[in-house]
C-alpha positions in Angstrom: 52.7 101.5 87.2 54.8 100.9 84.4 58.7 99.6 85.9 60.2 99.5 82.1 63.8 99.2 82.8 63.1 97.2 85.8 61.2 94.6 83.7 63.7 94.3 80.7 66.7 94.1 82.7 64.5 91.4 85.2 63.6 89.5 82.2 66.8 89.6 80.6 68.6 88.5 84.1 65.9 85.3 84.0 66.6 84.4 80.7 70.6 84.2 80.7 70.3 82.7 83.8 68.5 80.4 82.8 70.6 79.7 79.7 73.9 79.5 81.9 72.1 76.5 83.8 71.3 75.2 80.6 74.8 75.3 79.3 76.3 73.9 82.5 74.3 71.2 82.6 74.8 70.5 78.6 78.8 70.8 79.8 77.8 68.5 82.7 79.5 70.8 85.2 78.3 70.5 88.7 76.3 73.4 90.2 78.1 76.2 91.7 78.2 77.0 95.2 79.7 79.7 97.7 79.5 77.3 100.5 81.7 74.5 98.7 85.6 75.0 99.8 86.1 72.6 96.3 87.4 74.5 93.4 85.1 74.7 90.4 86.5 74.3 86.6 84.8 77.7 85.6 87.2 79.4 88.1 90.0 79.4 86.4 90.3 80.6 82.6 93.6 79.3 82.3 92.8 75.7 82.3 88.8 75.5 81.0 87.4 77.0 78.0 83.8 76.9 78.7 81.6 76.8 75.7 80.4 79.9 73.3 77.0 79.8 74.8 78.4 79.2 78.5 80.4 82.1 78.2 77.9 84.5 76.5 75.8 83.6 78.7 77.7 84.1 82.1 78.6 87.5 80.3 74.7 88.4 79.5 74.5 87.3 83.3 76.8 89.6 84.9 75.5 92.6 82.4 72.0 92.3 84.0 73.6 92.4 87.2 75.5 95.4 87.0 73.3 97.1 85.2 70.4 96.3 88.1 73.1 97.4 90.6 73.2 100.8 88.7 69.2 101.2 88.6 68.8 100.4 92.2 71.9 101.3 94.0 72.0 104.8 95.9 74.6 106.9 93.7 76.4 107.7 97.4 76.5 103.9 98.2 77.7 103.6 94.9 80.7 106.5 95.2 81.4 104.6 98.8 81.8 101.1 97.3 84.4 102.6 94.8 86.0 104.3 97.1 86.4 102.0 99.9 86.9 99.1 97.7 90.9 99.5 97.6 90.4 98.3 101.2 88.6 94.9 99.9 92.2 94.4 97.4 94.6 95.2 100.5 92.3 92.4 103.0 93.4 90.0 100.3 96.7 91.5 100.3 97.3 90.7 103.8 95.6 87.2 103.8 98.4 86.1 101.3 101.1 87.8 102.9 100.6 86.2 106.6 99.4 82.5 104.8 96.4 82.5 106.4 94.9 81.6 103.0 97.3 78.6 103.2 96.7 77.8 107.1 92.7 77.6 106.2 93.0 75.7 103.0 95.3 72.9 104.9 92.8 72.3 107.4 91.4 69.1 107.9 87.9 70.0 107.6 88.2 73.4 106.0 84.2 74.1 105.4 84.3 74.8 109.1 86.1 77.6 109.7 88.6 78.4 112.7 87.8 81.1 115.4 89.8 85.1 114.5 91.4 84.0 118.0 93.4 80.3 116.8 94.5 82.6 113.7 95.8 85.3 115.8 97.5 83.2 117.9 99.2 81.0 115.6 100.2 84.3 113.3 101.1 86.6 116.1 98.7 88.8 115.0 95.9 91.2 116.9 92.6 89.6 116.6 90.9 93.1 116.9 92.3 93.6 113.4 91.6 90.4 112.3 87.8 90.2 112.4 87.1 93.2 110.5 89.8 92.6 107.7 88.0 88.7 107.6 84.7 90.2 107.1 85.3 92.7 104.6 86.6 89.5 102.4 83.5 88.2 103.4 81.7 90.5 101.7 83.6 90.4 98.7 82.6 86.7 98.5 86.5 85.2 99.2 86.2 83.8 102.7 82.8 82.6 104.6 82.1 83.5 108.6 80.9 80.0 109.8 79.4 81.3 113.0 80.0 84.9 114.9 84.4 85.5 114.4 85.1 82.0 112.6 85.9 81.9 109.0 86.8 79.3 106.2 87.8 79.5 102.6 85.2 78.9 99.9 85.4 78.0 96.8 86.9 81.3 95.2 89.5 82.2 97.5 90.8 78.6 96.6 92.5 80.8 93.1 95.1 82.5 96.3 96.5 78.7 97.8 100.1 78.7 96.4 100.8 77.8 93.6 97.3 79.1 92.0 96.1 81.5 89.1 95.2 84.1 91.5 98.3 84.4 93.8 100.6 85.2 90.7 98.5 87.6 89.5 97.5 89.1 93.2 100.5 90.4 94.0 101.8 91.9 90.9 102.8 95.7 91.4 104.9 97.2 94.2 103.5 100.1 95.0 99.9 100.1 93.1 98.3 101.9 95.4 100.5 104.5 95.4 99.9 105.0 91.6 96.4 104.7 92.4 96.7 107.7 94.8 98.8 109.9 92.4 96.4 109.5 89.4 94.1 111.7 90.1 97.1 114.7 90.7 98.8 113.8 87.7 95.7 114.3 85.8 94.6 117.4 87.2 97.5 119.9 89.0 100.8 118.3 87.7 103.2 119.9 84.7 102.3 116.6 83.5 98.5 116.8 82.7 98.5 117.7 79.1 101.9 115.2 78.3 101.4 111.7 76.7 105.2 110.9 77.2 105.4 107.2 78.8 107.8 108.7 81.7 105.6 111.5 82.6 103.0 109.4 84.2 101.4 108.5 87.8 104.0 106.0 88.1 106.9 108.4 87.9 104.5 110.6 90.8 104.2 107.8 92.4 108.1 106.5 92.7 109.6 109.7 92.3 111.7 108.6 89.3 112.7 109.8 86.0 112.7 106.1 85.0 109.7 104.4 82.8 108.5 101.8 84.0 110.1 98.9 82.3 113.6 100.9 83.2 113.1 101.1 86.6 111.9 97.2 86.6 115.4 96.6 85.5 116.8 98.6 87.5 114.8 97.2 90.8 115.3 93.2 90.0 112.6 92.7 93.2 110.0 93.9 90.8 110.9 91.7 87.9 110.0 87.9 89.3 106.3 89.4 90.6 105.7 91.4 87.4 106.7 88.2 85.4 104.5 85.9 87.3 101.5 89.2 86.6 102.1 88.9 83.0 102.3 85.0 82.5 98.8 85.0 84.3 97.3 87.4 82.7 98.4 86.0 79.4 97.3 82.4 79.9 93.9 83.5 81.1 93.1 84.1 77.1 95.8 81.3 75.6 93.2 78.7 75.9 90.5 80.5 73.9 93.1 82.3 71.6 94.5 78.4 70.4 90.7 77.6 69.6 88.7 80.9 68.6 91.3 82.2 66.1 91.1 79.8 62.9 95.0 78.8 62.9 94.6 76.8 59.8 94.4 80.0 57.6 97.6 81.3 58.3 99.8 81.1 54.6 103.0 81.2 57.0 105.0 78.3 58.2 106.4 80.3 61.3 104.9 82.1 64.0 107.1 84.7 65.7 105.5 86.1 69.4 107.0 89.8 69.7 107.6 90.4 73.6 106.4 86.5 74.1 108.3 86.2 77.7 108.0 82.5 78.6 106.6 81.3 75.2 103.8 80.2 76.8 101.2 81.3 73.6 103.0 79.7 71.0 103.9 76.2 72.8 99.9 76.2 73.4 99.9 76.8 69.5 102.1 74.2 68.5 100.6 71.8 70.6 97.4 72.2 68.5 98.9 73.1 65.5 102.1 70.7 65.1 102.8 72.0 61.2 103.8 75.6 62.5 107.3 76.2 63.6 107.8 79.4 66.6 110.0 81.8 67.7 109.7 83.6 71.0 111.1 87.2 71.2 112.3 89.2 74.3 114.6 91.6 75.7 117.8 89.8 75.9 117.5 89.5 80.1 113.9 87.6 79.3 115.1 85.6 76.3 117.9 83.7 78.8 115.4 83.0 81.2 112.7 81.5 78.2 115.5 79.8 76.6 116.0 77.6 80.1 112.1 77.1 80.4 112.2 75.7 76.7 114.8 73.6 77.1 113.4 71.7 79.9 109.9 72.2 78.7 110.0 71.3 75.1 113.5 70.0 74.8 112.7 67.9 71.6 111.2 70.9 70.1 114.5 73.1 70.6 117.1 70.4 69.2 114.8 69.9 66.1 114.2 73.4 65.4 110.8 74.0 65.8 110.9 76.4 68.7 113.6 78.8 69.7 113.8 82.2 71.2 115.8 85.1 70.6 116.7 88.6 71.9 115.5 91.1 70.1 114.4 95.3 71.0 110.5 96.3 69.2 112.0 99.1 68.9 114.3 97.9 66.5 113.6 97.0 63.1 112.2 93.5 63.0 114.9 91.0 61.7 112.3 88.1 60.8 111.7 89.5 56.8 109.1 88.0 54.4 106.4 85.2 53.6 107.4 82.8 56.2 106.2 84.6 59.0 103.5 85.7 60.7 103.7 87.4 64.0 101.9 87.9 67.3 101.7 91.4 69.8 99.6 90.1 72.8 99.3 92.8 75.5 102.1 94.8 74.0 100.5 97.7 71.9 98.3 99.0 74.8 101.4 99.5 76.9 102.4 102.2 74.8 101.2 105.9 73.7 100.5 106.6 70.2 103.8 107.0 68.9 105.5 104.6 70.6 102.9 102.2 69.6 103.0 102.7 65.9 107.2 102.4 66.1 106.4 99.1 67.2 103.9 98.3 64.9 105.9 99.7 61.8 108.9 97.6 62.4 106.5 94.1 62.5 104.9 95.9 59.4 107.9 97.3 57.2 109.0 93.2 57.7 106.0 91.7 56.1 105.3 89.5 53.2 102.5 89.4 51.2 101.1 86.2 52.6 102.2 87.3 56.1 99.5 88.5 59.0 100.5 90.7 62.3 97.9 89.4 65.3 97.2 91.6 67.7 95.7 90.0 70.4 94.3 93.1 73.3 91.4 94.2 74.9 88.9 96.2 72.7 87.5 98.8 74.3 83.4 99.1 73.4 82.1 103.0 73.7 79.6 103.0 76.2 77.1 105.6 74.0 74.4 103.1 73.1 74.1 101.9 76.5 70.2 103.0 76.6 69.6 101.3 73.4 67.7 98.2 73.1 69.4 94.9 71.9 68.6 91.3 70.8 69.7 88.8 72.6 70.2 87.0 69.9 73.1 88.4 69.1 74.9 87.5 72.7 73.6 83.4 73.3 73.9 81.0 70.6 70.0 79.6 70.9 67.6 78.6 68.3 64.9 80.1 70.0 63.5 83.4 68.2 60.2 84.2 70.9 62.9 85.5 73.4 62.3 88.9 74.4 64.6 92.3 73.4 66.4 93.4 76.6 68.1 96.8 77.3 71.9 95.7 77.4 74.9 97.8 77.2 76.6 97.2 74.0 79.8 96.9 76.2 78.2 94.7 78.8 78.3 97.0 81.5 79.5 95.5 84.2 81.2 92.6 82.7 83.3 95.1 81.2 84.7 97.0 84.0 88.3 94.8 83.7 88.5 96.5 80.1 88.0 99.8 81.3 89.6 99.6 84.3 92.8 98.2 82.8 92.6 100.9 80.2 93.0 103.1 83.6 95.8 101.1 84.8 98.0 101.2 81.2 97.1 105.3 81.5 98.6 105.6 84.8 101.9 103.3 83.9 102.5 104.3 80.5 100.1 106.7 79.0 99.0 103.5 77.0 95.4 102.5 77.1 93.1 100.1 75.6 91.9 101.2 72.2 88.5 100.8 70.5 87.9 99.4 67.1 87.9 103.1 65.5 91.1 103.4 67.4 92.9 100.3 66.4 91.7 100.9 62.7 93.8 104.4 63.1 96.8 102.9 64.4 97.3 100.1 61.8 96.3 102.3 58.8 98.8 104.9 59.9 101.6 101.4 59.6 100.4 100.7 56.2 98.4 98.1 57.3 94.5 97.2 57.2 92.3 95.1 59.9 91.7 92.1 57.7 89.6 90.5 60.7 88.7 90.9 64.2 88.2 87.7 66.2 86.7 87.8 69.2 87.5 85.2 72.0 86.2 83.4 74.8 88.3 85.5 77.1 88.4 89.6 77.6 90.8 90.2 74.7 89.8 89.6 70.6 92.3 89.1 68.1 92.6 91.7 65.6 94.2 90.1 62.3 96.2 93.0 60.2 97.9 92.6 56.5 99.6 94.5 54.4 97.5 97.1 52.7 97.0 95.9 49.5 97.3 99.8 47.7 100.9 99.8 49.6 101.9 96.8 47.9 100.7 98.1 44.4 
């Protein structure tokens, strides 16, 4: 009996393994492992850039595995997994509030594990709650259960230790689930269902305010610090391959102005690699005094000669930065916003652009999932000389190792009634700004750069 999509997706699941091996080994990276408590470079994006081939290939890789999981999975142990997996986020949650991630990780032999019954003790906590909270990380693949009720760290919940990746960005939004919870009522029963406004959203269900999102931020300052830390994470996860996928040499412009570029962590990365450029950092005006002290400890030599500075300014506003001295960056800014609000963004960077200048939007693309029955080379996902590999049946947007893209695009609906736009989508927005995609870069990360000019039949 004939198993066809079991056999493609088999054989494609063999062969990128195979090449991720291949490519660790040619990075010499040691193997990876559940069972170590030791962190491994490919855990955190923000400080290794693995390889093209490494990270097509650990993409290819997680493909195959989601799309296996979707071939063999019951579809009612698949609605349960989504539904309960809110509970998997809040274990987490909890494990970071109480430092009990921080308790385990100082232990002197941490690969061991501790009985639920020392934790409870020493946290004043019921050990009855413990245990099942434990194990459902466990089953996630953060912590390990040594022996019947004892757990240790491993490897990945190392990313939650203070002063990590994953902490920042863990514990970024007051009040997500509550969002989470109101979405579906927003969508379907609420006088809000059919409005696109950014302050008619599930957050406004949610919190019960008038206020958008950034206003209410401001106006609840315990928001800010957590929301900052979010962004600055989620930012330098792609920084490292957005310095050296996107060919900075090209650029005809001596300065490089970040719109909405908080700490200026982006464009310090930049001039690190690329010392000729000069850089501006813009913010709202509460943001620019806080990346104005950062800089000046930082990069003090940088500020008293005048190659980095920051000032306030509004996107709203029209762009003060005119002409063929400057290019300009909008990383995760665009898909915050709706539409309209968008393109008043983009049309005050455009309207302040010379000839020689380029706008960089750097966002997730969103891939439509139509074509995922097709059948695709994968040749065109692993840099390898070897043409006998076989075609396997791969989602065009990689399936599973997509789901951050999609589910973000969720997450920016339910905030803002932004989203994250496909190609077709983007091409839309820019041309409707007077602009045309000139390039679109894609990066070792989950976000491409898409490189936009001046439409060369406006200028005429």
């Amino acid at each position: 009996m004939a198993h066809a999509e079991l056999d493609r997706l088999q054989a494609c699941l063999n062969f990128s393994l195979d090449a991720l091996r291949k490519e660790m080994d040619n990075s010499q990276l040691l193997p990876l492992s559940q069972h170590s408590s030791v962190e491994h470079p490919l855990d955190d994006p923000t400080t290794y850039l693995p390889s093209t081939a490494l990270f097509d290939a650990r993409r290819l890789s997680l493909a195959c595995l989601g799309e296996l999981k979707n071939l063999i999975q019951s579809p009612l142990d698949k609605r349960m997994d989504e539904k309960y997996s809110a509970y998997g986020a809040a274990s987490i949650d909890i494990l970071i509030k109480t430092n009990i991630i921080d308790y385990l990780s100082d232990l002197s032999n941490p690969s061991e594990g501790i009985p639920v019954t020392e934790l409870a003790s020493k946290f004043g906590l019921d050990s009855q709650k413990l245990v099942p909270i434990l194990r459902c990380c466990a089953a996630n693949g953060w912590v390990r259960e040594t022996r019947d009720s004892s757990f240790a760290l491993n490897r990945c919940s190392r990313t939650f230790v203070e002063g990590h990746a994953g902490r920042r960005l863990n514990l970024c939004t007051p009040g997500f689930m509550s969002i989470v919870g109101a979405m579906p009522r927003w969508v379907t029963e609420s006088d809000w269902k059919l409005s696109r406004s950014p302050a008619q959203t599930a957050f406004q269900v949610a919190f019960r305010t008038p206020l958008q999102r950034f206003s209410w931020v401001m106006q609840n300052p315990q928001a800010l610090v957590p929301l900052a830390d979010h962004l600055q994470v989620l930012g330098d996860m792609s920084t490292p391959g957005i310095v050296a996928d996107y060919p900075w040499e090209q650029l005809e412009t001596p300065i490089i102005v970040d719109c909405g570029g908080g700490e200026g962590g982006l464009v310090t990365a930049i001039l690190d690699a690329h010392p000729s450029f000069r850089a501006i950092v813009q913010d709202m005006e509460n943001v620019v005094a806080l990346t104005s002290s950062i800089m000046k400890e930082r990069r003090p030599r940088d500020i008293e000669n005048g190659t980095l500075k920051a000032e306030a300014h509004d996107l709203f506003q029209p762009q003060p930065r005119i002409g063929n001295e400057y290019s300009f960056i909008l990383r995760h800014i665009l898909h915050d916003w709706p539409d309209k609000e968008a393109a008043a963004i983009l049309g005050n960077v455009a309207r302040s652009l010379g000839p020689k200048s380029k706008i960089l939007i750097i966002e997730m693309v969103a891939v439509p999932n139509v074509d995922s029955a097709a059948t695709t080379s994968a040749k065109s996902f692993l840099l390898d000389g070897d043409d006998k590999r076989p075609d396997h049946c791969v989602p065009s947007h990689f399936g599973s190792a997509s789901k951050l893209v999609n589910a973000f695009s969720v997450h920016m609906l339910s905030l803002m009634n932004g989203c994250e736009r496909s190609l077709r989508e983007w091409e839309s927005l820019v041309k409707g700004c007077g602009l045309c995609i000139t390039n679109v870069y894609p990066l070792r990360a989950h976000t491409s750069v898409i490189e936009c000019a001046l439409d060369s039949r406006v200028l005429l």
